[in-house]
C-alpha positions as CSV (number, residue, x, y, z in Angstrom):
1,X,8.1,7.4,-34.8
2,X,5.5,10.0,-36.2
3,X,3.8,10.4,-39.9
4,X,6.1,12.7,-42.2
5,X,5.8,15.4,-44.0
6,X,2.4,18.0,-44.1
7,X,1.9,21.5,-43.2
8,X,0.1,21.5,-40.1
9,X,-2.3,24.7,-38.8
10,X,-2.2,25.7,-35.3
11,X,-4.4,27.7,-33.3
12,X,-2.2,29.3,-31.1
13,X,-2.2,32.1,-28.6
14,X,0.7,34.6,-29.0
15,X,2.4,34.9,-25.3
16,X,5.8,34.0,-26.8
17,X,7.0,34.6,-22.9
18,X,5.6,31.5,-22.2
19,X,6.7,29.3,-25.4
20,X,11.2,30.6,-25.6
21,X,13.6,29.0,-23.7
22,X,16.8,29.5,-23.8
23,X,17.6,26.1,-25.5
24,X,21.4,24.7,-25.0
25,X,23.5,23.5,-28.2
26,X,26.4,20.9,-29.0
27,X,29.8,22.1,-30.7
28,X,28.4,20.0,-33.7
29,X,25.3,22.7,-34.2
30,X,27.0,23.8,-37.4
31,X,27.3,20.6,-39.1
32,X,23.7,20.0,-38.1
33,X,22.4,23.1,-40.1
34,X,23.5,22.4,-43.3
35,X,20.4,19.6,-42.7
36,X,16.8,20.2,-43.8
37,X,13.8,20.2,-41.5
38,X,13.2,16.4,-43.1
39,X,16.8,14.9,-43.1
40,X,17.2,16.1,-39.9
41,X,13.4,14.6,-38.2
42,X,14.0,11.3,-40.2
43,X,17.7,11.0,-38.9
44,X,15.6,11.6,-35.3
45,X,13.3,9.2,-35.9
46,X,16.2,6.6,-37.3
47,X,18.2,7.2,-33.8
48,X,15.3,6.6,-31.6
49,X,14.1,3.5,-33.1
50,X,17.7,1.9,-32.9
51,X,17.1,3.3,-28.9
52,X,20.2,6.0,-29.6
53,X,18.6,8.7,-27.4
54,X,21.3,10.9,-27.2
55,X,21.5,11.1,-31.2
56,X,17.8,11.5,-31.2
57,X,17.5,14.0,-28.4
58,X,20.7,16.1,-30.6
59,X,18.1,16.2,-34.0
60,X,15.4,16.7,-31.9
61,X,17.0,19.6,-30.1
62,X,18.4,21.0,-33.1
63,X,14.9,21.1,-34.8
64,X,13.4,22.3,-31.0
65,X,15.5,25.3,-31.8
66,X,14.4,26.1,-35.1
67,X,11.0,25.8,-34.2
68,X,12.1,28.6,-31.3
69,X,13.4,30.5,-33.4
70,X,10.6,30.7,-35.8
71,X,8.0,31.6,-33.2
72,X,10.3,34.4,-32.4
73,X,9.6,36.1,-35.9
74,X,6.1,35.9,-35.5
75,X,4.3,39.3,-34.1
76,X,3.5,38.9,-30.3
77,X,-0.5,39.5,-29.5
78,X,-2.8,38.0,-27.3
79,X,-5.0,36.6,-30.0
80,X,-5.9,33.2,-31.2
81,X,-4.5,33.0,-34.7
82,X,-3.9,30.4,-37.2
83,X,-0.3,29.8,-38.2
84,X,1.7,27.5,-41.0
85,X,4.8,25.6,-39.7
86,X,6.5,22.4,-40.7
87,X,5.1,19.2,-39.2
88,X,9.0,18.8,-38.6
89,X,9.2,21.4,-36.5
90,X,6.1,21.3,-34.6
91,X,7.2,17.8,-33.8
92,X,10.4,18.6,-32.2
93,X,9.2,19.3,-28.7
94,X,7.4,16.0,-28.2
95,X,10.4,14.1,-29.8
96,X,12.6,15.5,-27.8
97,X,10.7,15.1,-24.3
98,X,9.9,11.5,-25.6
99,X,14.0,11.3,-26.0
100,X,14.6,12.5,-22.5
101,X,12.1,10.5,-20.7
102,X,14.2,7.8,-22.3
103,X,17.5,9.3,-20.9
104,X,15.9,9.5,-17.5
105,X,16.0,13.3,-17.6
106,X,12.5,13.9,-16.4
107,X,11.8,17.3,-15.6
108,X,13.6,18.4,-18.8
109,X,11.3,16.0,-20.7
110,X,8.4,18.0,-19.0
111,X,9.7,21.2,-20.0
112,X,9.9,20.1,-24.0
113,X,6.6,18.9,-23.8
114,X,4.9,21.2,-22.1
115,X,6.0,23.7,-24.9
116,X,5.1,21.4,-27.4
117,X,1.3,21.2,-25.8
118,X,1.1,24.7,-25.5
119,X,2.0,25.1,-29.7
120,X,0.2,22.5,-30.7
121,X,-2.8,22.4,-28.6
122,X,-4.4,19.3,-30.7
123,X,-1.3,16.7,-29.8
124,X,-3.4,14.4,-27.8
125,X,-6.4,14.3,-30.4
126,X,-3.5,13.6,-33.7
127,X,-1.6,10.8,-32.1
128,X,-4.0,9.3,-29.6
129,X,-1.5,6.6,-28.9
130,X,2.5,6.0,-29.5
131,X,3.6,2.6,-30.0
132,X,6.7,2.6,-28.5
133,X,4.9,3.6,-24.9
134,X,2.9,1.0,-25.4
135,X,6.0,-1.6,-25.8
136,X,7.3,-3.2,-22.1
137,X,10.4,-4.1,-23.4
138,X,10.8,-0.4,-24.9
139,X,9.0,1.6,-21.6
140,X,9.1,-0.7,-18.7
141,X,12.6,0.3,-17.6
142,X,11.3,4.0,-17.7
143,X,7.9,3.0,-16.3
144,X,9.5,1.1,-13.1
145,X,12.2,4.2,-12.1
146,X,9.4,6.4,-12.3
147,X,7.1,4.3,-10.2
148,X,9.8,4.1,-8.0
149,X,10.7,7.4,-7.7
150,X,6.7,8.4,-7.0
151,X,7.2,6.3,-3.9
152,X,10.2,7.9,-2.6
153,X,9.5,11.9,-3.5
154,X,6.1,13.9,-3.8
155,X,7.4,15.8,-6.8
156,X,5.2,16.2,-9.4
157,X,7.2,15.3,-12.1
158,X,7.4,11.9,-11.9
159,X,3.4,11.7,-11.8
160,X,3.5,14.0,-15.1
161,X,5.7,11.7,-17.0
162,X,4.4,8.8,-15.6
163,X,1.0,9.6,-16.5
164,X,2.0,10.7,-19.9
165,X,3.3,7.4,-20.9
166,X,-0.1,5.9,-19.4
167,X,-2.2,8.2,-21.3
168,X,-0.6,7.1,-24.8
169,X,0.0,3.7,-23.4
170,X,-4.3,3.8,-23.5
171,X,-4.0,2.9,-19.8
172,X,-6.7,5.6,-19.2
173,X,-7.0,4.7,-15.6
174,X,-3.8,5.1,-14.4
175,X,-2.9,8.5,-16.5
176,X,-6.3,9.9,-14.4
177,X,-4.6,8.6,-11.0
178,X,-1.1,9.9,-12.0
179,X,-2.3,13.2,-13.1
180,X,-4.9,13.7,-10.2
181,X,-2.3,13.3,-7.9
182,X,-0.1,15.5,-9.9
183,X,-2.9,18.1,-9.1
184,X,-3.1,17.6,-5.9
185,X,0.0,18.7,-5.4
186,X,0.3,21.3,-7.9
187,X,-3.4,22.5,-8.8
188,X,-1.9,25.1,-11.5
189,X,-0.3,22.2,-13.1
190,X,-0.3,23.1,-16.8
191,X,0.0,19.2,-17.8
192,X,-1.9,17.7,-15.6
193,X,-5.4,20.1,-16.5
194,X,-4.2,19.8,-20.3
195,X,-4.8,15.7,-20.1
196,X,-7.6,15.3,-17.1
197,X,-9.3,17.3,-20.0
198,X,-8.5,14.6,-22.8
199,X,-8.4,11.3,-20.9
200,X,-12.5,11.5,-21.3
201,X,-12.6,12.0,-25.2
202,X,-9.2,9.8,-26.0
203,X,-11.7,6.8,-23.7
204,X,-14.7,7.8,-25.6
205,X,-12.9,7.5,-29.4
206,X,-10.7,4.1,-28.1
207,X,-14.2,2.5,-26.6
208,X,-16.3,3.6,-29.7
209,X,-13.3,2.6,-32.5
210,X,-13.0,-1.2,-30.2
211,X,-16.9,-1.6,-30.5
212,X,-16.9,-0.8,-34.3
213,X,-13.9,-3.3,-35.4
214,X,-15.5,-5.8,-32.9
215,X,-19.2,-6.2,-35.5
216,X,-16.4,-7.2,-37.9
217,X,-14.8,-10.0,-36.1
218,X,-16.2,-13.4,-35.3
219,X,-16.4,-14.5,-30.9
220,X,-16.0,-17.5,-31.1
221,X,-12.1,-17.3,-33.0
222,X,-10.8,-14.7,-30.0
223,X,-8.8,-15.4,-27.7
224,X,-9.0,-15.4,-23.8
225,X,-7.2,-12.0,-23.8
226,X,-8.9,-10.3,-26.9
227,X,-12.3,-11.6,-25.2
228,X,-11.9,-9.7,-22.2
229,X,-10.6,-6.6,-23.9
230,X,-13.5,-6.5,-26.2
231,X,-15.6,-7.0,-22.8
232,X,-14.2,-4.3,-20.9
233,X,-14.8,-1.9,-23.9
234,X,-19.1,-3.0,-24.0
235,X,-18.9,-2.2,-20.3
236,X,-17.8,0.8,-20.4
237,X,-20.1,1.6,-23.2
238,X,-22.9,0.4,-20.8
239,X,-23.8,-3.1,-22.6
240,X,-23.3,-5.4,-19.7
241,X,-25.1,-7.9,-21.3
242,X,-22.8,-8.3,-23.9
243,X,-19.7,-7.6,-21.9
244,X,-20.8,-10.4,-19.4
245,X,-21.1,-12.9,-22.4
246,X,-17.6,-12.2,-23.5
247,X,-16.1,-12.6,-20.4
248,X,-18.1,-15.5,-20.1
249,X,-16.8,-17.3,-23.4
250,X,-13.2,-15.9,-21.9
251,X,-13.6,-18.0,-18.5
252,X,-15.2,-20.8,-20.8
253,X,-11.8,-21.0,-22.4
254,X,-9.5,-20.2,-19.9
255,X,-10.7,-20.7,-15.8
256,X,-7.5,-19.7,-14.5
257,X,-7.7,-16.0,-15.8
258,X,-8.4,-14.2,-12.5
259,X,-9.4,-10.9,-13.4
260,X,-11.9,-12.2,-15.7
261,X,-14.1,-13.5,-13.2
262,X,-14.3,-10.8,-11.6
263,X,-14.8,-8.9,-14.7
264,X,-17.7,-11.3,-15.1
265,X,-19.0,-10.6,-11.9
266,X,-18.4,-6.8,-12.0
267,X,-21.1,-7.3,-15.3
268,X,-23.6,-9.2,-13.9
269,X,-23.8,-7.5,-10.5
270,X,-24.5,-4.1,-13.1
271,X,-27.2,-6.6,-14.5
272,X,-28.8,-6.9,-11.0
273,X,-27.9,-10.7,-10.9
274,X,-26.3,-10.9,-7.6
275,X,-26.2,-14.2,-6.4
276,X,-24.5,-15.4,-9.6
277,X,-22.1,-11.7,-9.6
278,X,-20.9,-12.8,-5.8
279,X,-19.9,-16.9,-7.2
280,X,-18.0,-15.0,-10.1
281,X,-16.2,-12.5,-7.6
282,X,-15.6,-15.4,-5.3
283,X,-13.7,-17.3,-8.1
284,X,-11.4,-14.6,-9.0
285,X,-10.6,-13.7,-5.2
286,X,-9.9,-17.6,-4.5
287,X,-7.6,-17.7,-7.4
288,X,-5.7,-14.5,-7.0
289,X,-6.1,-12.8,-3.4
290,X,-4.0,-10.4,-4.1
291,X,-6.1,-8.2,-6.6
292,X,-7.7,-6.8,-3.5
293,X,-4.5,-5.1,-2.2
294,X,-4.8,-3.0,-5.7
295,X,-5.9,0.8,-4.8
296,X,-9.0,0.4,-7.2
297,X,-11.9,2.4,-7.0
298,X,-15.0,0.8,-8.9
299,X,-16.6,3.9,-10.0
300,X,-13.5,4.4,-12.6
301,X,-14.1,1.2,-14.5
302,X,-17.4,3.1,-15.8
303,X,-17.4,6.3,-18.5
304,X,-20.3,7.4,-16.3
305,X,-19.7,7.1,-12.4
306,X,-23.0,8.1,-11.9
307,X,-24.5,4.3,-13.7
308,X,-22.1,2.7,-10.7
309,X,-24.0,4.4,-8.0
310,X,-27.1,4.0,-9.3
311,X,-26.9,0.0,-9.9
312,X,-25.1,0.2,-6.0
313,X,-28.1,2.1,-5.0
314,X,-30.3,-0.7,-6.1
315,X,-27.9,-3.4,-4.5
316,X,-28.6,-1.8,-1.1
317,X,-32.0,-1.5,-1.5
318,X,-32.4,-4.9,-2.4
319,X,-30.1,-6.0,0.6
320,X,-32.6,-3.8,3.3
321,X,-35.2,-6.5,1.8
322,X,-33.4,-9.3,1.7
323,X,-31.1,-8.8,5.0
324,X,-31.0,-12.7,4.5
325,X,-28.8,-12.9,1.5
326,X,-25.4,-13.6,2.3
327,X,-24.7,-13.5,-1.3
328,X,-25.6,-10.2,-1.6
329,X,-24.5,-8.7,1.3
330,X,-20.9,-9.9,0.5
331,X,-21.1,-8.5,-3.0
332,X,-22.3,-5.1,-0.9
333,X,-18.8,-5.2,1.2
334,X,-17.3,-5.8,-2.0
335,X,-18.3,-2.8,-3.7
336,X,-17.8,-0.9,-0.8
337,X,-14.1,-1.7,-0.5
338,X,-13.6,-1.1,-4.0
339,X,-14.8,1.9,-3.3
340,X,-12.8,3.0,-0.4
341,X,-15.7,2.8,2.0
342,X,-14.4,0.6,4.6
343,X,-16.5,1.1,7.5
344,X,-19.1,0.3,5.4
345,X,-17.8,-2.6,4.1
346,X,-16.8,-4.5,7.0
347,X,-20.1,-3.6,8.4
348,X,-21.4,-6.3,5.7
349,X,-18.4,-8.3,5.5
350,X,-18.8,-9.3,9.3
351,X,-22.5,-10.0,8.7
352,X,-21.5,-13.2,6.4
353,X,-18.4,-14.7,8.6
354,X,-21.1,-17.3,9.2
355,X,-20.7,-18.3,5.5
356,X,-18.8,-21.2,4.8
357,X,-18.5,-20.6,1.0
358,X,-18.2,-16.3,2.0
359,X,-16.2,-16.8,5.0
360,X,-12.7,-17.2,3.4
361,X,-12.9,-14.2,0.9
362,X,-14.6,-12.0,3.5
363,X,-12.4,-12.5,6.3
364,X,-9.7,-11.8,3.9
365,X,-11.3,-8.2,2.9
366,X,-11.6,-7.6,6.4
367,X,-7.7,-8.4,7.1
368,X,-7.4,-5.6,4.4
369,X,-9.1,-3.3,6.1
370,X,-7.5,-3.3,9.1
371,X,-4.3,-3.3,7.7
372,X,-5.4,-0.2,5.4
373,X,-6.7,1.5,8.4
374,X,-3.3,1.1,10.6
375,X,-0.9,2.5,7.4
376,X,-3.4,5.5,7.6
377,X,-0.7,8.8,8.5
378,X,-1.3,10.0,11.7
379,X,-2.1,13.3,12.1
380,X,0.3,15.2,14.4
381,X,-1.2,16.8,17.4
């Protein structure tokens, strides 16, 4: 599950009130301590991979509580101070909250790792993903309950887990979502500040480590799916040019793929080819409708908003001088739905109904619209 065995140095602020917990033990707690800090983590590590959470989340606990009782010792200050403990200890929050989640035990999953953040401070940066989130036979259970359950409750603490697993899942995008919306509810939310603040540098080191293996690889062997991967990371690096080329040589070898052609089109309308961004959008909408129903917002497919506004400023420019374009006034309502702007949107959308190659797709995105508008909350008088 993790790497084994090194000292690790913390920097770590001494309010002990906010790290001890009184921390509940099995009638087997002696038996457990005649094992070392090692036996005991690899026995963890053993139980989880065979998906025995309950064993793991017993090691786990029973190294949580030497790790407890060893910040106890230490002399309680307010300063920031390096400190030596056992990686096996310092892992024992995390493995036990990633036990839990497992267990469906949610908000004492949050609990273990929120301690673990607070004592090791540098989590996120030393395991920037977990392969075991990232597996849908091993997560997806997990993933759909708490989807689930984020429908049917505002509590926070399924949008802190959720967004947890996202965030070492790589899915960058949807930890931001879950943990913005975490924050909305709960603006002191330790969790959800800890990660808005790492989502940006775990996107920068995954775009810039993708871009680097990529000048070792050869285009033409990928497939469709490593294609578009290797595409999305040059867009958000700001190379459209070469993102729009792999998602070209993806559509070359696969035409069914719908999100790639809209990929494609996403690149070349940030190009300032419009015409050919709008055919491109239109293929992906014909194929697959339903994308449109997804609550994206363009702006979050770049690292920099601000380039998305910019190359949407110069699509409206261009569309007050050439009101004439159809094209380019779909691929206006386009972006304006994917950004939330609806009034906007069907403003231009309305304008090409005339269309017969627009017509289809834009009546569609109006349909949206209106049914986005009427599942608005009313607000009671």
């Amino acid at each position: 599950m993790f790497s084994t065995r090194w000292r690790n140095r913390l920097l770590f602020g001494f309010g002990w009130s906010l790290l001890l917990s009184v921390l509940c033990f099995g009638s087997d707690q002696p038996n457990l301590s005649a094992y070392d800090h090692e036996e005991l983590l690899g026995r963890a590590e053993r139980a989880f991979r065979m998906r025995n959470f309950l064993a793991a989340e017993k090691y786990y606990r029973e190294l949580d509580r030497r790790l407890t009782l060893q910040l106890s010792k230490l002399p309680a200050n307010d300063k920031l101070e390096q400190i030596e403990i056992e990686e096996e200890l310092i892992l024992a929050p995390f493995g036990l909250g990633h036990s839990l989640i497992y267990l469906h035990r949610y908000a004492e999953a949050l609990e273990a790792l929120e301690r673990g953040l607070k004592t090791y401070p540098d989590w996120a940066n030393s395991h920037p993903s977990l392969v075991f989130f990232q597996d849908p036979l091993f997560s997806g259970p997990v993933v759909s309950d708490l989807e689930e359950r984020m429908k049917a409750s505002p509590d926070p603490v399924h949008w802190l887990v959720h967004g947890y697993i996202q965030f070492f899942s790589e899915n960058f995008r949807q930890a931001s979502r879950s943990f913005s919306q975490a924050l909305s509810a709960d603006k002191g939310s330790f969790m959800a500040g800890y990660f808005s603040g790492q989502i940006p540098i775990a996107q920068r080191r995954t775009e810039s480590a993708k871009l680097q293996q990529f000048k070792d690889l050869d285009a033409d062997k990928l497939e469709p799916d490593a294609l578009i991967d290797y595409g999305s990371s040059f867009f958000k690096n700001a190379d459209y040019q070469t993102a729009a080329k792999l998602f070209k040589k993806a559509i070359d070898l696969d035409q069914k793929l719908p999100v790639v052609h809209i990929a494609y089109g996403d690149s070349l309308f940030a190009l300032g080819r419009f015409d050919e961004a709008t055919q491109a959008i239109l293929t992906g909408l014909e194929i697959y409708p339903k994308y449109a129903e997804n609550p994206i917002n363009r702006r979050e497919f770049y690292n920099n908003p601000s380039e998305f506004d910019r190359q949407l400023r110069n699509l409206e420019n261009y569309v007050k001088t050439h009101p004439s374009n159809l094209n380019a006034r779909f691929l206006l309502g386009y972006n304006y739905f994917f950004t939330q702007a609806y009034e906007k949107a069907e403003e231009q959308l309305k304008a090409v109904l005339s269309s017969e190659s627009l017509h289809s797709s834009a009546q569609y995105l109006s349909g949206l619209i209106q049914r986005f508008n009427t599942q608005k909350p009313r607000k009671s008088l």
